[in-house]
Structure formats: structure tokens, C-alpha cells
Residue frames relative to the residue before (quaternion, step in Angstrom):
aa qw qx qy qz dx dy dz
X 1.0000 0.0000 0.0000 0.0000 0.00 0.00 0.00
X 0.7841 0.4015 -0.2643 0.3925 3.40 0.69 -0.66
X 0.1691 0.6210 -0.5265 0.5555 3.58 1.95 0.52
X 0.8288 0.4613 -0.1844 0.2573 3.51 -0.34 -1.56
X 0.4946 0.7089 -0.2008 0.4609 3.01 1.40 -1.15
X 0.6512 0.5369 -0.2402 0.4795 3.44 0.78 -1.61
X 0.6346 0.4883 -0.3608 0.4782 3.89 0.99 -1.18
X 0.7550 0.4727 -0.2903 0.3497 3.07 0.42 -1.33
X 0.8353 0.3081 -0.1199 0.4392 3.51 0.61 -1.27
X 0.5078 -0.4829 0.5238 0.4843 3.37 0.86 -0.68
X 0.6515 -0.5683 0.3302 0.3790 3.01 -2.00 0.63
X 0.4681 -0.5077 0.5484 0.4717 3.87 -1.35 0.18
X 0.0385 -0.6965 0.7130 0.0708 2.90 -1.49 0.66
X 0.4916 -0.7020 0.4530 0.2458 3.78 -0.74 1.90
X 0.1156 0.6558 -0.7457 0.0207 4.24 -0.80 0.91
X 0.0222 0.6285 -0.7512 -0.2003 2.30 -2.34 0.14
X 0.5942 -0.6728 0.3941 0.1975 3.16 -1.41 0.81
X 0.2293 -0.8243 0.4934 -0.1568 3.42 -0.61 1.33
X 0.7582 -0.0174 0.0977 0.6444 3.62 0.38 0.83
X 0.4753 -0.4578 0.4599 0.5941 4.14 0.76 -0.11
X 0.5790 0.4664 -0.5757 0.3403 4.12 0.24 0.20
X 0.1405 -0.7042 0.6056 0.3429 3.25 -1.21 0.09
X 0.0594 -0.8164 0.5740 0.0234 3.10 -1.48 0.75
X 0.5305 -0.6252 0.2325 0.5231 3.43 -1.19 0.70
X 0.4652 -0.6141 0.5185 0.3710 3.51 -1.66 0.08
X 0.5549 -0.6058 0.4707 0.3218 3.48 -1.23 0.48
X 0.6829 -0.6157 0.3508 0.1776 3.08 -0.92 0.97
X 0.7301 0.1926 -0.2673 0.5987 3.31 1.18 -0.81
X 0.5288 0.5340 -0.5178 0.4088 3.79 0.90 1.54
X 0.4788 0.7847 -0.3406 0.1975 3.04 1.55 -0.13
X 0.5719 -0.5254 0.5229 0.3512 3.91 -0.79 1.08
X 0.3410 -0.5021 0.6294 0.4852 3.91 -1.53 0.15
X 0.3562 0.6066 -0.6100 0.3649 3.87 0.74 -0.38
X 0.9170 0.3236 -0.0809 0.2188 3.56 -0.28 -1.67
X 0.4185 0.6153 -0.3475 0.5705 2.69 2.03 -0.23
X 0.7102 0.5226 -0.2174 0.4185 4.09 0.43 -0.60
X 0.5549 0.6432 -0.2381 0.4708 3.20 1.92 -0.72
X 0.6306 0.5107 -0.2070 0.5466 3.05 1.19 -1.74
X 0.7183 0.3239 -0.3737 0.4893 3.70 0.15 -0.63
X 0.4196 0.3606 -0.6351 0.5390 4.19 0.01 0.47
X 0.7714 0.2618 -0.5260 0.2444 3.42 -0.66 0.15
X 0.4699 0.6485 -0.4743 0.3656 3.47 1.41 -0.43
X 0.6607 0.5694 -0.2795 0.4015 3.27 0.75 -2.25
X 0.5877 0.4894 -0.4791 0.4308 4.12 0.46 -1.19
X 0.7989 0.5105 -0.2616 0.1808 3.13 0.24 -1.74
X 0.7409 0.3943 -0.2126 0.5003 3.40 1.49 -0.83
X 0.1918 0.6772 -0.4832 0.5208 3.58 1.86 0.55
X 0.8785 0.3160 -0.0331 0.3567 3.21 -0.31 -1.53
X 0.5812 0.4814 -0.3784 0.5360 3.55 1.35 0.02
X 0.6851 0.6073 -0.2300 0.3301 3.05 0.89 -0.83
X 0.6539 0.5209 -0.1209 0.5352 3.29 1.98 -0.88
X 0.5951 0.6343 -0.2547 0.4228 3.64 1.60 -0.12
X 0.3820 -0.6525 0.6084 0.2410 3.41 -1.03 0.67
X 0.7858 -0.3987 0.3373 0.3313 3.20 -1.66 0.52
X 0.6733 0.3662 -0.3122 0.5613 3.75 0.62 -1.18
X 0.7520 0.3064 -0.4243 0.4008 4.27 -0.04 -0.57
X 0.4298 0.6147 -0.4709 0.4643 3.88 1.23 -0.31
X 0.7210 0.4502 -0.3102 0.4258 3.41 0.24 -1.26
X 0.7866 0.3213 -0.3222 0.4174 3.59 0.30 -1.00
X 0.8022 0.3468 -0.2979 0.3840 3.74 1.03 0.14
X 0.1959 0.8739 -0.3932 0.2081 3.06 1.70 -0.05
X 0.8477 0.3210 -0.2167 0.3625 3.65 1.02 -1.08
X 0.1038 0.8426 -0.4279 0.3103 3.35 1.69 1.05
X 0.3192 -0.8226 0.4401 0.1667 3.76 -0.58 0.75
X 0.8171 0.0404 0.1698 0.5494 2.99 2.17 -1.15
X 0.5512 -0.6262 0.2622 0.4851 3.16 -0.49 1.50
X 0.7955 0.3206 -0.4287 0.2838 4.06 0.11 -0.06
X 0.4055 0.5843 -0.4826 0.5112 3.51 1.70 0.13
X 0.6176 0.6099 -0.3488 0.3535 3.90 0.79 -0.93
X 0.7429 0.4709 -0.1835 0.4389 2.82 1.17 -1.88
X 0.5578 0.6449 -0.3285 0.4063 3.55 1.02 -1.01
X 0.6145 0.4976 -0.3021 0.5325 3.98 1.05 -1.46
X 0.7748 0.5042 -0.3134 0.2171 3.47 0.25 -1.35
X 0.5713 0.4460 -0.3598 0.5875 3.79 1.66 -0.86
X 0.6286 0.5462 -0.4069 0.3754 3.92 0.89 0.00
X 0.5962 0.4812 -0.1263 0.6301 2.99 1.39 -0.53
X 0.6941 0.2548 -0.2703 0.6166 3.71 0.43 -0.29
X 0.7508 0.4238 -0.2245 0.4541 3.67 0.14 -0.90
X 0.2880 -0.6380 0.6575 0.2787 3.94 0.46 -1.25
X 0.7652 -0.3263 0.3760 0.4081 3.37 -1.82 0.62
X 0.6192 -0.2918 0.5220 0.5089 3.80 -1.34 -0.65
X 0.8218 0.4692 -0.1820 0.2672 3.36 0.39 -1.09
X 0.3872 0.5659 -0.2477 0.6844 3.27 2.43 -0.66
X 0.7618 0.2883 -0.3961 0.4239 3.73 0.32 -0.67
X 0.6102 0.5082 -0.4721 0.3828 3.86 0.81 -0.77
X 0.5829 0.6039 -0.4197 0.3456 3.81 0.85 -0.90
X 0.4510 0.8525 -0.1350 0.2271 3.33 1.17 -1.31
X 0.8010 0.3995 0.1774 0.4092 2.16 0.16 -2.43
X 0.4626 0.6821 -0.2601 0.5030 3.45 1.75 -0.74
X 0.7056 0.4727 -0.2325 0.4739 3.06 0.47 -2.26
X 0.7026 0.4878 -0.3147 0.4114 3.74 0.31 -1.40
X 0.7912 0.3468 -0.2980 0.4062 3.93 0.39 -0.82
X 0.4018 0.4976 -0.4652 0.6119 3.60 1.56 0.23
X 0.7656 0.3502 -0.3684 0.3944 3.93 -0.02 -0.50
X 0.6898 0.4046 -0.4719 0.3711 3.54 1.15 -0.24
X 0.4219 0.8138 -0.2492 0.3125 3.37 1.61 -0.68
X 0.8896 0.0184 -0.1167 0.4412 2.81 1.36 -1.49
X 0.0273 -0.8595 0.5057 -0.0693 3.48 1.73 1.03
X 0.3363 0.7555 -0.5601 0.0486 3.11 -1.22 0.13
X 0.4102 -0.8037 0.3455 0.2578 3.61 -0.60 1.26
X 0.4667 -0.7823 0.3595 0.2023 3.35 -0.75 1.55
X 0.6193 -0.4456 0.4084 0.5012 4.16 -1.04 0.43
X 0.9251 -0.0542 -0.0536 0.3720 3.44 -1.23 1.33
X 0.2817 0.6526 -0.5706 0.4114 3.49 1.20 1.06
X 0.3972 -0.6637 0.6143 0.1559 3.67 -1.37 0.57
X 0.6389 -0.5951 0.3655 0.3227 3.36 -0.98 1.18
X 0.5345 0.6869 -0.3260 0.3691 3.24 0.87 -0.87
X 0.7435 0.4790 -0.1406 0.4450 3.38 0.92 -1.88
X 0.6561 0.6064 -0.2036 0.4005 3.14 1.40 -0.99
X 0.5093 0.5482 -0.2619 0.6096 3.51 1.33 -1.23
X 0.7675 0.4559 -0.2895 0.3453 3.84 0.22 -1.12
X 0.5479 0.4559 -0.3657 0.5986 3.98 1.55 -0.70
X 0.5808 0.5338 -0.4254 0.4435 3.80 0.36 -1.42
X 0.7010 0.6591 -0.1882 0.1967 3.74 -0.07 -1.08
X 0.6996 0.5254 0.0216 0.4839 2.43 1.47 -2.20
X 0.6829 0.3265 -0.2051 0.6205 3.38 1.37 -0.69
X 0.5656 0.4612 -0.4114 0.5461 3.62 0.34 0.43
X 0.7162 0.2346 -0.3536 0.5541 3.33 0.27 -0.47
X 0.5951 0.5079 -0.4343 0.4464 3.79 -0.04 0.03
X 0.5705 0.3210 -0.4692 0.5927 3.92 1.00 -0.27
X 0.7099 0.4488 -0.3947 0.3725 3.49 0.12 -1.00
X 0.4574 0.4769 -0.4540 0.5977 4.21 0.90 0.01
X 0.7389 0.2735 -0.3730 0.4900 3.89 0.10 -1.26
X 0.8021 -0.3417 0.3776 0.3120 4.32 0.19 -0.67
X 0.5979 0.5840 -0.2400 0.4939 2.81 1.74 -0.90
X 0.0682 -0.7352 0.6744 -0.0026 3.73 -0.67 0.88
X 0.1306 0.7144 -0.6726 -0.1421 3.07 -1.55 0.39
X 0.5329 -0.6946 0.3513 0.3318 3.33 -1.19 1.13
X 0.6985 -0.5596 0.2217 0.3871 3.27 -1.60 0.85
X 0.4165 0.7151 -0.4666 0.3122 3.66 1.91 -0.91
X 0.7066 0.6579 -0.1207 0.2309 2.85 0.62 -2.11
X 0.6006 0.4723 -0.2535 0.5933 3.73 1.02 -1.49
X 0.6957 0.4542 -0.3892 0.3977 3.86 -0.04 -1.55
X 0.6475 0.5416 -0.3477 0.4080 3.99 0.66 -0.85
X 0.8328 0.3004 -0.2440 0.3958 3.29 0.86 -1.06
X 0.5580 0.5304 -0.5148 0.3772 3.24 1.27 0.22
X 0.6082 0.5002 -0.4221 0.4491 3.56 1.25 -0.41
X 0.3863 0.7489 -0.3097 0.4404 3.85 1.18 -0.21
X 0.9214 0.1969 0.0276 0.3340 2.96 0.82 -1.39
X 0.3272 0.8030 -0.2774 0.4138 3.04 1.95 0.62
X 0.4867 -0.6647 0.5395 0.1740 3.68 -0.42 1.33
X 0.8899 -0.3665 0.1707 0.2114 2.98 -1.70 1.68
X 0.9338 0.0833 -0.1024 0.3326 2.92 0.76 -1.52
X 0.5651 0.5344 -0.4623 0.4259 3.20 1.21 0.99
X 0.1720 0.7550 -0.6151 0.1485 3.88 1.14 0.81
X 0.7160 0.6702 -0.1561 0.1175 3.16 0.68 -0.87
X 0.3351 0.5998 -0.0434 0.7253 2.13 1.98 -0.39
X 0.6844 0.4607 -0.2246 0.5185 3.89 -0.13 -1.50
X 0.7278 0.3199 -0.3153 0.5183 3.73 0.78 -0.84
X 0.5116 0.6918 -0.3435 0.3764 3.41 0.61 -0.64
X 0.7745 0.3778 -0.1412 0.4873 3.24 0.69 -1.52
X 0.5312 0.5386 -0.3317 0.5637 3.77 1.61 -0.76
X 0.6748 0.3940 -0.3260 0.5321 3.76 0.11 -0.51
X 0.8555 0.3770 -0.2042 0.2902 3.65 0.12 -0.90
X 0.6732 0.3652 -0.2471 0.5936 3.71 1.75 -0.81
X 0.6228 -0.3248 0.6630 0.2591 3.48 -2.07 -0.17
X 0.0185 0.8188 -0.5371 -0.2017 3.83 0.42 0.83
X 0.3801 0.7335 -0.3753 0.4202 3.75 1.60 -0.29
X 0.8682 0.1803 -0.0899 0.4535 3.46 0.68 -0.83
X 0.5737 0.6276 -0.4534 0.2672 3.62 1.16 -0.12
X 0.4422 -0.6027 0.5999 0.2852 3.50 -1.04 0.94
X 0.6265 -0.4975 0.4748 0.3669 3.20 -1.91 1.05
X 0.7449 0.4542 -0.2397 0.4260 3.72 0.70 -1.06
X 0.5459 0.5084 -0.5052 0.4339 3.45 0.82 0.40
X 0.5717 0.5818 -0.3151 0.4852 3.38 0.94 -2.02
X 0.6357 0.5652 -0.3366 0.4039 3.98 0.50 -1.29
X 0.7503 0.5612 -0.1359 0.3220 3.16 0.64 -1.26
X 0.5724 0.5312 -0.1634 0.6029 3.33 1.60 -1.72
X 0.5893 0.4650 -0.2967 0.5903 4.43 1.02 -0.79
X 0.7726 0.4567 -0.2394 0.3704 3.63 0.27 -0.47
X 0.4726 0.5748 -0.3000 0.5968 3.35 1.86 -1.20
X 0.9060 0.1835 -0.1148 0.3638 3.86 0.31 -1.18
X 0.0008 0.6325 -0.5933 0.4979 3.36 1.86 1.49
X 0.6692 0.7020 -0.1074 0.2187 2.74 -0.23 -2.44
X 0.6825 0.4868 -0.1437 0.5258 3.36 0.74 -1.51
X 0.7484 0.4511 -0.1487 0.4630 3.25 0.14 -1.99
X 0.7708 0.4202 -0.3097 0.3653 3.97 0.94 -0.31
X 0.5812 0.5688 -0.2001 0.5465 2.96 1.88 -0.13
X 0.6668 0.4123 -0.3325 0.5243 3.13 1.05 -0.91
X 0.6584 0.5324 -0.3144 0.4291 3.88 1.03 -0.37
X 0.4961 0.4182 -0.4422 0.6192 3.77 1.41 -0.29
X 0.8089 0.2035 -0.3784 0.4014 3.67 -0.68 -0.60
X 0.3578 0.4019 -0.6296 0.5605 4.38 0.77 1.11
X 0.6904 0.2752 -0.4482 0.4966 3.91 -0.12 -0.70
């Protein structure tokens, strides 16, 4: 925990209080306590180097400390506030307007649907499971209503997991591809 700490808080730095001031402690006063502190920031720091490609090394490379590192790296992965609000736009326009395409396979579908959910939920943006499971039934081409109603009349849409509903669309894929090979 106190690895993590270091990200979160910054490195420890060993005081002692002098007059009510605090100040730093000399090094050669330093507890083995504080001595072990100081080094969580090393360990974080070379954690997280160690886990970087060339291109995010480079752009953080001149970090002093595992929370200056960590700080660059959600800049770099994440963008300014304003890189994330833009984002987050684009992404809630694609979930807005999802919609499964003519002769796509649940599979392919489940894999785009996914892909854009989890990217709001990286930027903050959640949406509840109610919420997804509706709009994937929302968004279901002509000829699977039948289904879509099927599954509306027959489940708890309050409680169905995306990975059931997924599952229950895939079971009757499955069906409909089978039930078309033995017509040919």
C-alpha cells in the first residue's frame, strides 16, 4: 500500500518538527521506517516504467516521481479535461447512435457495443446495465424484433445482465443458422 500511496500522494518525505515547524529530516537521521518509505516511490516509479512502451516512456521519461509519472501518463492516455470532454462527446454520440448493421453477427455486434461502453466507463461515463441491455434491444434490425419482443415479454429487463441478453441473441443466431442449413 504504501508503493501506491507514493502514486497517489507523492513521495514521503522524512520531517521533523522543530519549534511547531515542520522540517525536512536529514538524511543521515532518517528512521529504517523512513528509509522504506522513501524507497515506495522508487519501486512505483520503476513499476510503471517498466510497463511503458517506447512512445509513453518518451513522453514521460522526464518525471521525477512515481506521481509526476503517474500524473503525465492519465495526460497522455486520458488528454487535458478538455481532450476528455471532447471524447466523451464523440463516445456518447456512438452509443446514442449504435445500431446493429444488415447481416452483422451478434458476436461482432456485442464486440463494437462493448468497445464503446467500456471507453465511457475509462473516461467516467457509466451507463447502467438497465440502460445498455435496452439499447441493445433498441437497436436490433427488423428482423430480429421477434425475438427483441420475445425477450421483453419473457425477462426482468431491470435485472438482465448485458451477458445474458448477449447470450439468449447468440443461442437464437445459432438456431436461425441451423435451422437455415438443414432448408438448403
Amino acid at each position: 500500500m504504501d508503493v501506491w500511496d507514493s502514486v497517489v500522494n507523492g513521495r514521503f518525505q522524512p520531517q521533523v518538527v522543530a519549534n511547531g515547524v515542520a522540517l525536512h529530516k536529514p538524511k543521515a537521521d532518517w528512521s529504517d521506517d523512513d528509509k522504506k518509505k522513501v524507497q515506495c516511490d522508487f519501486k512505483a516509479r520503476n513499476i510503471l516504467i517498466s510497463s511503458l512502451g517506447v512512445n509513453e516512456y518518451n513522453s514521460v521519461s522526464h518525471c521525477k516521481t512515481a506521481k509526476d509519472l503517474w500524473d503525465a501518463l492519465e495526460t497522455f492516455n486520458k488528454g487535458t479535461n478538455d481532450v476528455k470532454k471532447s471524447k466523451v462527446n464523440t463516445l456518447v454520440q456512438q452509443y446514442e447512435l449504435f445500431r446493429m448493421e444488415d447481416g452483422e453477427t451478434i458476436s461482432s455486434m456485442q464486440m463494437r457495443f462493448i468497445h464503446i461502453v467500456n471507453k465511457l466507463q475509462g473516461l467516467g461515463k457509466k451507463n447502467s446495465n438497465q440502460d445498455c441491455t435496452n439499447k441493445i434491444l433498441r437497436c436490433m434490425t427488423r428482423e430480429w424484433q421477434p425475438k427483441v419482443t420475445t425477450i421483453k415479454e419473457s425477462q426482468n429487463l431491470n435485472v438482465l445482465s448485458m451477458i445474458t441478453l448477449f447470450g439468449n441473441l447468440k443461442e437464437h443466431e445459432h438456431e436461425i443458422l441451423r435451422l437455415k442449413s438443414s432448408e438448403e
